[in-house]
GUMI-66353 format. One record per residue (C-alpha): residue in three letters; x, y, z; residue number from 0. Coordinates in steps of 0.001 Angstrom, whole numbers. Example, Ala and Ser with C-alpha at 12.3 -4.5 7.8 and 13.67 -1.06 7.14 Angstrom:
REC residuo      c1      c2      c3 num
REC     ala   12300   -4500    7800   0
REC     ser   13670   -1060    7140   1
This chain:
REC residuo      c1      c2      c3 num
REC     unk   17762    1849  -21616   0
REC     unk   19854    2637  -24806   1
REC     unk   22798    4287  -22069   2
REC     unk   22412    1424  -19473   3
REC     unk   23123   -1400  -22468   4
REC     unk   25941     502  -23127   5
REC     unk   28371    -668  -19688   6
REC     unk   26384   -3798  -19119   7
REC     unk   28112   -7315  -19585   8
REC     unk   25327   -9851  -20715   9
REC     unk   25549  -13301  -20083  10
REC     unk   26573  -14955  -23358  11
REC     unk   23426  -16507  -25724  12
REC     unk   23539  -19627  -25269  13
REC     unk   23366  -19105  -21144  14
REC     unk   20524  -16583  -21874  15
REC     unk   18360  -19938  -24084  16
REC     unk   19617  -21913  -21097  17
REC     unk   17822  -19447  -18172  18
REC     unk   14215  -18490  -18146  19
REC     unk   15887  -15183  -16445  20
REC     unk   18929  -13527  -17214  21
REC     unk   20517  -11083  -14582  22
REC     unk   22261   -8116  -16205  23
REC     unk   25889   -8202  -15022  24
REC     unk   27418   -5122  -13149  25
REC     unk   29983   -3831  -14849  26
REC     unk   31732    -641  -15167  27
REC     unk   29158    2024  -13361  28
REC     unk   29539    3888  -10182  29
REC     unk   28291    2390   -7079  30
REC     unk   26152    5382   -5411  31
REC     unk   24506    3165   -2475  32
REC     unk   24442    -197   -1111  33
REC     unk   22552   -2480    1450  34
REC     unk   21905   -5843    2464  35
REC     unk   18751   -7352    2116  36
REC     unk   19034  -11259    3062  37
REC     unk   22832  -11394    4174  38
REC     unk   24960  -13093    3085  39
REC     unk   22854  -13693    -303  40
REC     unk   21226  -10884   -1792  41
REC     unk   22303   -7244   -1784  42
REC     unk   21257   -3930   -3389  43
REC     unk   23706   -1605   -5619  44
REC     unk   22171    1352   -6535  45
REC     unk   24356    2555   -9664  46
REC     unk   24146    5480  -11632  47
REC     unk   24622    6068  -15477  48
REC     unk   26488    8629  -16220  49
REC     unk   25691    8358  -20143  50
REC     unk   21749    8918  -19057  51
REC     unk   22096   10649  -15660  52
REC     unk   19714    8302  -14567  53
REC     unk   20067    5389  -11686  54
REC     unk   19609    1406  -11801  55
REC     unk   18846   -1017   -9316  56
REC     unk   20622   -4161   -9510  57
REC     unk   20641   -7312   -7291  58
REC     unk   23671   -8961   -6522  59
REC     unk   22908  -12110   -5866  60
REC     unk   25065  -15412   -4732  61
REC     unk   25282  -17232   -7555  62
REC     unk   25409  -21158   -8111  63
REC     unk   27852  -23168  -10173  64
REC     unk   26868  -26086  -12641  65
REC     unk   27100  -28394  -10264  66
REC     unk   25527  -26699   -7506  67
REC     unk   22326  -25721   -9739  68
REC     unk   22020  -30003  -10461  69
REC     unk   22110  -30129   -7164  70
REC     unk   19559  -27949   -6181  71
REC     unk   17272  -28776   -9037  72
REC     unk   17870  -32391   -7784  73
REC     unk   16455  -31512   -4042  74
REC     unk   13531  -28932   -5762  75
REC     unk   12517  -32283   -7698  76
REC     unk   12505  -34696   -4499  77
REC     unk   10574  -32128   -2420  78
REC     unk    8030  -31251   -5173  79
REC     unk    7679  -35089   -5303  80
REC     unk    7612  -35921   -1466  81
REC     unk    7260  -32748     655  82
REC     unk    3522  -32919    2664  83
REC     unk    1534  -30298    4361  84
REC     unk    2452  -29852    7817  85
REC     unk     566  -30700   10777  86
REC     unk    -891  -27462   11140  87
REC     unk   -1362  -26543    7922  88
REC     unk     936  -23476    7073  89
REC     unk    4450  -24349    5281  90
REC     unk    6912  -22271    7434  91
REC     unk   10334  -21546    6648  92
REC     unk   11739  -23487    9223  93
REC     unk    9507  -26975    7790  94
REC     unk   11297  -26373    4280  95
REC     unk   14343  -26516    6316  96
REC     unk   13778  -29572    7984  97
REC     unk   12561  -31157    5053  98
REC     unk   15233  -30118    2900  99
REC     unk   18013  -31422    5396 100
REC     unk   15968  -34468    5194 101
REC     unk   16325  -34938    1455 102
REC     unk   19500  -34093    1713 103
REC     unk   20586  -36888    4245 104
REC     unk   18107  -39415    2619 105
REC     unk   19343  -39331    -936 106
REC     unk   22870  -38712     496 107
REC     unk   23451  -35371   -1808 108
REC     unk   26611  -33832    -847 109
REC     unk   25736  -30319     146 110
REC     unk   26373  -29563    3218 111
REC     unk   29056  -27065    2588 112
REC     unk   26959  -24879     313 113
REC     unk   23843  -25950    2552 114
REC     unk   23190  -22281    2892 115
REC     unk   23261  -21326    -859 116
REC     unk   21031  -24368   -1662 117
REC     unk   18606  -23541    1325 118
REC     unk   18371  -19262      -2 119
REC     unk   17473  -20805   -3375 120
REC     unk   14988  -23329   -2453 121
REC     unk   13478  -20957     -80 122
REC     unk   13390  -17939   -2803 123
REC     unk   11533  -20795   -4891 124
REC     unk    9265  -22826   -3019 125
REC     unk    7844  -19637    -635 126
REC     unk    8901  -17429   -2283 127
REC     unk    8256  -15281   -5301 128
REC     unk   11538  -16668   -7738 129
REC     unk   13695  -14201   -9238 130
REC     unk   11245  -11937   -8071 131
REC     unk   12250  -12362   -4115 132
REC     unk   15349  -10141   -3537 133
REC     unk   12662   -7400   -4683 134
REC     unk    9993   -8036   -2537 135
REC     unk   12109   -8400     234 136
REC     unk   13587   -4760    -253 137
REC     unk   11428   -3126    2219 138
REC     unk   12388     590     154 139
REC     unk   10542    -518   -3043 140
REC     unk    7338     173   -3306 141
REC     unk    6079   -1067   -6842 142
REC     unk    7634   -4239   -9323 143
REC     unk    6561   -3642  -12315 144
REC     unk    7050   -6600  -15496 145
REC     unk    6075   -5615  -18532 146
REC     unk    7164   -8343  -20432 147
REC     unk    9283  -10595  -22374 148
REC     unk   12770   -9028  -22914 149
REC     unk   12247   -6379  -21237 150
REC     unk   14181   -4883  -17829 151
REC     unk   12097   -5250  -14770 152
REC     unk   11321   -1661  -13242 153
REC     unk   10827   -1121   -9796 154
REC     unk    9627    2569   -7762 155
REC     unk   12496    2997   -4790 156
REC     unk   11496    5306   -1823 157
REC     unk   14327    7505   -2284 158
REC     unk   15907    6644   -5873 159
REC     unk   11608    6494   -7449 160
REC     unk   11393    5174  -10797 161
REC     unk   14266    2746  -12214 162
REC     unk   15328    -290  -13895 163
REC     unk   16664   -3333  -12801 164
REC     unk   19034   -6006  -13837 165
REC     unk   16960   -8747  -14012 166
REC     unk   14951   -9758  -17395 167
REC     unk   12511  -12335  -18200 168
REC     unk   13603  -14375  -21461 169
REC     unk   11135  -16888  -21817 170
REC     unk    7333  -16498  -22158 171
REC     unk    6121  -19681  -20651 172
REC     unk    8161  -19162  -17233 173
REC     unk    6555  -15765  -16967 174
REC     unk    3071  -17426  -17903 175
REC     unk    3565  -19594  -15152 176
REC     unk    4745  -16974  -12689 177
REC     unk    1588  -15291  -13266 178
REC     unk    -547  -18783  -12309 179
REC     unk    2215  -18972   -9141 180
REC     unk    1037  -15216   -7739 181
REC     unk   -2528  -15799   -8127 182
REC     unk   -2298  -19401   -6472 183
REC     unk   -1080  -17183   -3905 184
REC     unk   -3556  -14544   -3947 185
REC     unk   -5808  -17272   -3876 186
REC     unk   -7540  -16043   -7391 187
REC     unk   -8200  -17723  -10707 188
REC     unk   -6478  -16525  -14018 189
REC     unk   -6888  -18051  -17225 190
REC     unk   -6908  -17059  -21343 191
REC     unk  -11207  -17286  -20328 192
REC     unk  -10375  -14459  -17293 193
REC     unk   -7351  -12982  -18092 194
REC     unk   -7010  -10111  -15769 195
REC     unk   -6753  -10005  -12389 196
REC     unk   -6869   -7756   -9477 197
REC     unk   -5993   -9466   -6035 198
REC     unk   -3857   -9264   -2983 199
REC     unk    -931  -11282   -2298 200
REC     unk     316  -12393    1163 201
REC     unk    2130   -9719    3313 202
REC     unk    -844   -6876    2228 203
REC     unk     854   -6695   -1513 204
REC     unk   -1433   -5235   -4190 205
REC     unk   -1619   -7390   -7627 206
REC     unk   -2842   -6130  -10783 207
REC     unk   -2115   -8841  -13821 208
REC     unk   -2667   -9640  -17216 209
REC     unk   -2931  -13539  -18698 210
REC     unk    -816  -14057  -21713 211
REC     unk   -1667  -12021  -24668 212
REC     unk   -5089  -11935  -24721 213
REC     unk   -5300   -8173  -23428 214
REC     unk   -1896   -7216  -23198 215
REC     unk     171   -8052  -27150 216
REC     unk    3259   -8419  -25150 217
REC     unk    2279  -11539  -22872 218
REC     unk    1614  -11643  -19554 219
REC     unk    2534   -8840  -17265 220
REC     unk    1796   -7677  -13925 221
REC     unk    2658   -4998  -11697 222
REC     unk    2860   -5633   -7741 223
REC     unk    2014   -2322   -5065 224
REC     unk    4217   -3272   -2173 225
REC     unk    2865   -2274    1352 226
REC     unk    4729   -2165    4458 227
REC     unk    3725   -4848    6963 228
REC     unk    2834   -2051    9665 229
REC     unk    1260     594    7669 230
REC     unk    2347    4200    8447 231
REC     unk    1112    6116   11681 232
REC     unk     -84    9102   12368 233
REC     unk    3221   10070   14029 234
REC     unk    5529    8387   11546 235
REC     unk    3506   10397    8649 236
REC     unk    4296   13680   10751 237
REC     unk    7809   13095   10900 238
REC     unk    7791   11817    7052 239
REC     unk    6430   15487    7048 240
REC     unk    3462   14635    4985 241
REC     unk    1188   16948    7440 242
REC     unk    1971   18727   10994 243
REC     unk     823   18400   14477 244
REC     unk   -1817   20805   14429 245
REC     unk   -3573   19092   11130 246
REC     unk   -3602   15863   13115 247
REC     unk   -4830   17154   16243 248
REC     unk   -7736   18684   13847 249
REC     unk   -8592   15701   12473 250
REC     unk   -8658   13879   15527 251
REC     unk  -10726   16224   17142 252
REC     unk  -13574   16210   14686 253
REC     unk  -12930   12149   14264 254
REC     unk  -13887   12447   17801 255
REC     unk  -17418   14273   17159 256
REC     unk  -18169   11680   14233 257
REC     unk  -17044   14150   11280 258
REC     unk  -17024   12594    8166 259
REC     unk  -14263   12460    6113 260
REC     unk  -12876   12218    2403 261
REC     unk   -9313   12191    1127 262
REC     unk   -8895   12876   -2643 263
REC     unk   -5611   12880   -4345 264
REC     unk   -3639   11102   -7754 265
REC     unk   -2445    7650   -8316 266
REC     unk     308    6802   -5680 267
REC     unk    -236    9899   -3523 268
REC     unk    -842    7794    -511 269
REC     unk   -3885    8284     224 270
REC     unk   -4495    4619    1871 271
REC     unk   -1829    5184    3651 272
REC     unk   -3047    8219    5117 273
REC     unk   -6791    7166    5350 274
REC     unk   -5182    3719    7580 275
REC     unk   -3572    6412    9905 276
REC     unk   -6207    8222   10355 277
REC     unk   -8953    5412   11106 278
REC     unk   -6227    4882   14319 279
REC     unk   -7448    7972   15948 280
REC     unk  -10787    6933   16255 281
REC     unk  -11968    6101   19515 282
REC     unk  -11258    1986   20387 283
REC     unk  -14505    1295   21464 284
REC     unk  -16295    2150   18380 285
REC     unk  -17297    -440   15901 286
REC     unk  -15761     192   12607 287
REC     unk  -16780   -1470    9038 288
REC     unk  -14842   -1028    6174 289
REC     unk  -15857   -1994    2361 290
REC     unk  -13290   -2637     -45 291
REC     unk  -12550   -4103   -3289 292
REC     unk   -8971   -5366   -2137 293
REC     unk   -8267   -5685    1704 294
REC     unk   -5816   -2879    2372 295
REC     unk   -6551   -1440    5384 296
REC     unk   -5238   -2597    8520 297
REC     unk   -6646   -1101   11897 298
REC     unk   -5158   -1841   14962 299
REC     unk   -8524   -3000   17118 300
REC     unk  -11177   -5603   17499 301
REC     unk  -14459   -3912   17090 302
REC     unk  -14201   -4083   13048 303
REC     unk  -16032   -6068   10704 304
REC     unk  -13768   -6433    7318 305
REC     unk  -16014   -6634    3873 306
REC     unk  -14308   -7158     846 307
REC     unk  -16510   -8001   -2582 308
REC     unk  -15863  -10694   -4751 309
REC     unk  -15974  -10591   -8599 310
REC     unk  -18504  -12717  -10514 311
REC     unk  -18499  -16843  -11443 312
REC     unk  -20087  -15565  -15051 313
REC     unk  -19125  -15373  -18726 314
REC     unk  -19596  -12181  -20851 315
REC     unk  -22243  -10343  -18813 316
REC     unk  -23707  -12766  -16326 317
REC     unk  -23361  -11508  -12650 318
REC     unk  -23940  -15164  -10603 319
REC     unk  -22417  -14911   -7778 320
REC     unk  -20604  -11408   -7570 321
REC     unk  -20879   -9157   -4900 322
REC     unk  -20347   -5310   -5492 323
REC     unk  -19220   -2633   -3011 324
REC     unk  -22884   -1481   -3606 325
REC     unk  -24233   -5253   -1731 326
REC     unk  -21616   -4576     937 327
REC     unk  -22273   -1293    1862 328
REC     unk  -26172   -2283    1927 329
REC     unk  -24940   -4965    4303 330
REC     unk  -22711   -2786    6594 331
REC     unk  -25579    -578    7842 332
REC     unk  -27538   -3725    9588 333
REC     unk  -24514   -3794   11413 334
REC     unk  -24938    -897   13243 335
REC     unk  -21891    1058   12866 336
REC     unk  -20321    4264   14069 337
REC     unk  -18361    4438   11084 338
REC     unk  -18312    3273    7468 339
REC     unk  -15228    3454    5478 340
REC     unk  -14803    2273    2189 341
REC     unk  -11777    1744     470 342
REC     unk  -12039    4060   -2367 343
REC     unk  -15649    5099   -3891 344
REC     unk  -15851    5210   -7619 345
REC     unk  -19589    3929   -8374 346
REC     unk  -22816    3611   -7214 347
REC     unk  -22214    2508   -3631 348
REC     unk  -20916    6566   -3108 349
REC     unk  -24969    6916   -3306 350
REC     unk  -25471    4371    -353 351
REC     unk  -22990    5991    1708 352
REC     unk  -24648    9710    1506 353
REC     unk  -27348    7997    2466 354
REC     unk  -25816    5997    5537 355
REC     unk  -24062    9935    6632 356
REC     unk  -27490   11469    6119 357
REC     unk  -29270    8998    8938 358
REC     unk  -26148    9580   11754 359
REC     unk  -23368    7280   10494 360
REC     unk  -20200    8332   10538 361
REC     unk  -18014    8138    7094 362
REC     unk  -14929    8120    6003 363
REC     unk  -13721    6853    2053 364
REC     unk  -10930    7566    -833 365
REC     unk  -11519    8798   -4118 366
REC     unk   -9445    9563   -6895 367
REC     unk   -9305   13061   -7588 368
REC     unk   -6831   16299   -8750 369
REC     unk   -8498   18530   -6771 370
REC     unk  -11924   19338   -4841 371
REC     unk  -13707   20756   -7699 372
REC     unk  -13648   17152   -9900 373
REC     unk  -14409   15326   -6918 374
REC     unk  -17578   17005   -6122 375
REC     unk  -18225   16617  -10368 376
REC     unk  -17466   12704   -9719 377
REC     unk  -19635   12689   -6953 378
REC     unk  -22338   14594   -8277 379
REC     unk  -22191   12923  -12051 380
REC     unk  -22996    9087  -12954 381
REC     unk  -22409    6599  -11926 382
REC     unk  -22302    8386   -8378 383
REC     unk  -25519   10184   -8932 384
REC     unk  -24827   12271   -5321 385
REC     unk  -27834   15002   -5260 386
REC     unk  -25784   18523   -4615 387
REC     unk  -27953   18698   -1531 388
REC     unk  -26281   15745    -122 389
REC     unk  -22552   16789    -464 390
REC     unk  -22152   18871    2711 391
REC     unk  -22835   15336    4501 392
REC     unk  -19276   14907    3333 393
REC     unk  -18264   17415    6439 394
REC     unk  -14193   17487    5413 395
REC     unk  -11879   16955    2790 396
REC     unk   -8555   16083    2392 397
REC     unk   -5916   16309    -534 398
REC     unk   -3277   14132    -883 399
REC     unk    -168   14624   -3239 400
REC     unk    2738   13499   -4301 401
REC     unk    5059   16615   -4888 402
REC     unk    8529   18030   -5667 403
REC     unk   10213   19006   -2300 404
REC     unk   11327   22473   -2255 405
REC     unk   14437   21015     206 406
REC     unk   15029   17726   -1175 407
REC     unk   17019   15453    1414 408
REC     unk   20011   13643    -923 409
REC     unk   17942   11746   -3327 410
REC     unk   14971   12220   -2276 411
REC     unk   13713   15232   -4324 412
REC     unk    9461   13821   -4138 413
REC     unk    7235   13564   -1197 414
REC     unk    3530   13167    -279 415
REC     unk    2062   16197    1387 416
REC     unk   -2010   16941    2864 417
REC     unk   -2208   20039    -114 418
REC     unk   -5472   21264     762 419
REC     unk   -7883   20635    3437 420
REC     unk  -11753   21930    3359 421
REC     unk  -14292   21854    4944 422
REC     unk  -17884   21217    3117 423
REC     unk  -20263   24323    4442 424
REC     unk  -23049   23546    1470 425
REC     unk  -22421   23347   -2352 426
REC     unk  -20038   25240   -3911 427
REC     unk  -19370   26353    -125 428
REC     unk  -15886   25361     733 429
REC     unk  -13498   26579    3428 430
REC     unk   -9905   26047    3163 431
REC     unk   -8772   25805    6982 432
REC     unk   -5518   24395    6007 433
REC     unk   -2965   24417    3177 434
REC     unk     859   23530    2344 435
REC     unk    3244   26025    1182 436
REC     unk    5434   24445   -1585 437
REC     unk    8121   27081    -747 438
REC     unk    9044   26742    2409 439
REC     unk    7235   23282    3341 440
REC     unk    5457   24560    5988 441
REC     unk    1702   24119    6468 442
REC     unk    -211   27058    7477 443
REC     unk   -4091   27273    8979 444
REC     unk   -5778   29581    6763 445
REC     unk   -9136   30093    8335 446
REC     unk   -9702   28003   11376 447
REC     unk  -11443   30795   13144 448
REC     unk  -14316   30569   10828 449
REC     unk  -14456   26323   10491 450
REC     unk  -18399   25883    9983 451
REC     unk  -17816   22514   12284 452
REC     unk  -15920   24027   15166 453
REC     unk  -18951   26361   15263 454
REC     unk  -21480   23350   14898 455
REC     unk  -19778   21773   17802 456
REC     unk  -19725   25090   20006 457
REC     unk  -23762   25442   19467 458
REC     unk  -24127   21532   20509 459
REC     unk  -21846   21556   23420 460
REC     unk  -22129   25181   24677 461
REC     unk  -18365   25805   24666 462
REC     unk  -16762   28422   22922 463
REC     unk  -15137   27986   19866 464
REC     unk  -11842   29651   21326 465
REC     unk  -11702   27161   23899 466
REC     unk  -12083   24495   21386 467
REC     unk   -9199   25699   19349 468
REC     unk   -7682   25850   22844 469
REC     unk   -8333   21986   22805 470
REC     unk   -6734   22035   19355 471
REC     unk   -3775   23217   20645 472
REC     unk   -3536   20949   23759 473
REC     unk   -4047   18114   21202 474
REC     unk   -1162   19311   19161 475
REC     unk    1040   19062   22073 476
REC     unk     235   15559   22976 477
REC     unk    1168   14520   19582 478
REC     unk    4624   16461   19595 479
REC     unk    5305   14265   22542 480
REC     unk    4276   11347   21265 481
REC     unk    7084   12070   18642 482
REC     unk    9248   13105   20816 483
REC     unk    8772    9863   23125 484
REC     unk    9229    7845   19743 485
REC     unk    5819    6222   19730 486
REC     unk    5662    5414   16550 487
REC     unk    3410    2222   15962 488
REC     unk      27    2437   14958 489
REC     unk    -847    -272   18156 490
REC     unk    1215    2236   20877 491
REC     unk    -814    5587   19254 492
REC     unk   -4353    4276   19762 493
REC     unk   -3019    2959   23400 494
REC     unk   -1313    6206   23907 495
REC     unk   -5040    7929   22402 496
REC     unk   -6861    6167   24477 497
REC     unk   -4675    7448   27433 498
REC     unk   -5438   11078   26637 499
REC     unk   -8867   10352   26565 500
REC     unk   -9134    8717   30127 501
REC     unk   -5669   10415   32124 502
REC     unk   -5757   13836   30576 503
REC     unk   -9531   14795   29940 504
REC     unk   -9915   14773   26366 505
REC     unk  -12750   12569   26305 506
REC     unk  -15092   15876   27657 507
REC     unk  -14944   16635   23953 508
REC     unk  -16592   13684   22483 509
REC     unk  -20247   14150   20586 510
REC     unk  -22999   12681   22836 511
């Protein structure tokens, strides 16, 4: 941040004392990329600096004049005063509108020709997250990250990754209070007695926080995990490129025959993502329960029972009242489901779900994991406590990673790619059937002629195995036309799934 200091133009210090948030001036950088994100008030420069060879994210935002910010904090006042819940309960954009035209006419402020700039900024502050709200709006960020006092706000951009911004948090007790806002909305408690918190916001967001300084020495911070209000499909994650027709068709295949299923992989490799995509190939009729410690996924059907656990009412090591993935997964298996996912196994409840695989259930869960060979030690070690014998319940396994492209597109120079995928003969028995080649970013099946499952499935349902791969291949085709139709939302797949099934014959394949 030494370089970017360099060209910016700050606002002088006695409008820095005045502003809980000071927003780093552009000045003097090159302009690589712009867009709009809530025209005609908010837009994105990407700029780079040449003194770092780095990038920065600024927002340009419409700005209000002395008297336009009395004005404003004038109405904010009135409607924090007199503004009531509406009818039915939810506070809607178009109710803060009404209400704020109200004020507006009632108190006889004159503002209706900068109605619009007044309206963007009560909006951004009564629904929305504050300074914060160009970000979250940017639908190509993918993590805010505040770290505290002083201190540039970074964001992760989908094609620019890690950079700062121009906006900066000056005082403490503003970004205390920001903290209390976000968990009001995630519906949480925070305080200096529970200072950290782990919760989800509205729109699907991911919030991980800290409460003043009692854990973190610089203040509060907090760090939001942006996800896109229609997570990614399996189509739209084959033309991302992060795996190819024929690893899709595979995994829908054995979905269909109730394999269980694992996907392993580093912080940020998308491995949610890729686990919701998945879930959408199972069949619609099947009832689905999912565990999790933050509601992530998002399935397009109705036959799903959501489970989420809740932390505990206690101080120091009291327990009242918390419930544990452990409880849930207990739970899940009086509900008689085909499949069990949980959101990502990292304790005890790993145990419950061998368990659940070992009586018929189907299974499907996240773990975090380099590579096969530490998640089998996770598994296997405590808290987990999976016997060995257990672990080929686990019938496939899928890596996830975030990599270097080997034919970056502009910018973009990372991408998230299936690395590795194996299937689980016995311990210590694993057989790569696919893999990605980081030099030409192809995928190639290594050994599907000898997949210990396709050979299961022959012996149950008395077909050859070369008629299954046959079946493979006819899946693979679907798919590409499915792409090629531009049926890209999760909701259209599973319809267009279900067609296959019924219209085309694939559902002769299904375990009985």
């Amino acid at each position: 941040m030494r370089g970017l200091n360099l060209r910016l133009r700050r606002k002088s210090s006695a409008q820095v004392e005045a502003q809980p948030v000071s927003i780093v001036e552009l000045e003097g950088f090159n302009v690589i990329d712009e867009y709009w994100i809530y025209e005609p008030y908010a837009k994105v420069k990407i700029v780079s600096d040449l003194r770092t060879g780095g990038f920065s994210y600024f927002i340009d935002e419409v700005q209000l004049n002395d008297w336009e910010r009395r004005v404003l904090e004038k109405i904010v006042d009135v409607l924090s005063w007199e503004l009531e819940p509406p009818s039915g309960g939810v506070v809607s954009r178009d109710y803060v509108v009404s209400e704020a035209r109200r004020v507006i006419k009632r108190y006889g402020f004159k503002a209706d020709r900068f109605f619009g700039k007044i309206l963007y900024y009560v909006e951004r502050d009564f629904l929305g997250f504050g300074p914060l709200d160009p970000l979250m709006r940017d639908s190509m960020i993918e993590d805010i990250s505040v770290n505290g006092v002083g201190l540039p706000v970074y964001i992760w951009h989908r094609r620019y990754e890690s950079m700062p911004t121009n906006i900066v948090f000056n005082d403490q007790l503003f970004l205390d209070n920001l903290v209390l806002k976000l968990a009001h909305f995630a519906r949480k408690h925070v305080s200096v007695a529970f200072p950290i918190l782990d919760a989800m916001l509205p729109g699907q967001h991911r919030l991980a926080a800290t409460f003043k300084a009692e854990v973190s020495p610089k203040g509060s911070s907090f760090t939001i995990r942006k996800f896109r209000a229609e997570p990614f499909s399996i189509t739209e994650l084959i033309e991302l490129g992060t795996l190819d027709e024929f690893i899709a068709s595979y995994l829908w295949f054995m979905i269909d025959n109730r394999a269980t299923l694992m996907i392993i992989g580093g912080t940020g490799s998308g491995k949610t993502s890729f686990l919701n995509s998945v879930v959408s190939l199972t069949q619609p009729h099947l009832k689905i329960v999912t565990v999790e410690e933050i509601p992530e996924l998002q399935l397009p059907r109705t036959n799903w029972v959501q489970l989420v656990s809740r932390e505990s009412y206690g101080l120091g090591a009291s327990r009242i009242g918390s419930v544990s993935l452990f409880d849930l997964v207990k739970v899940s298996l009086r509900y008689r489901p085909d499949y069990i996912i949980i959101g990502e196994v990292r304790g005890e409840e790993a145990f419950v779900l061998f368990q659940a695989m070992a009586t018929g259930h189907g299974g499907m869960c996240t773990m975090h994991a380099e590579n096969l060979s530490y998640a089998i030690k996770r598994l296997t070690g405590p808290p987990m406590n999976v016997s060995p014998v257990y672990i080929p319940l686990m019938n496939i396994v899928v890596q996830v990673e975030r990599v270097r492209l080997p034919k970056p597109s502009g910018p973009t120079k990372f991408g998230r790619r299936v690395r590795h995928v194996w299937e689980i003969a016995a311990y210590e028995d694993y057989l790569e059937v696919f893999s990605w080649n980081p030099i030409h970013d192809v995928f190639n099946a290594a050994n599907l002629g000898g997949s210990c499952i396709l050979r299961n499935i022959s012996v149950k349902t008395g077909v050859p195995i070369e008629e299954l791969i046959d079946e493979l291949e006819r899946r693979r085709s679907f798919l590409k036309l499915l792409i090629q139709k531009g049926v890209r939302r999760n909701e259209d797949v599973v319809r267009e799934i279900l067609r296959y099934h019924v219209e085309i014959g694939g559902g002769r394949w299904l375990r009985v």
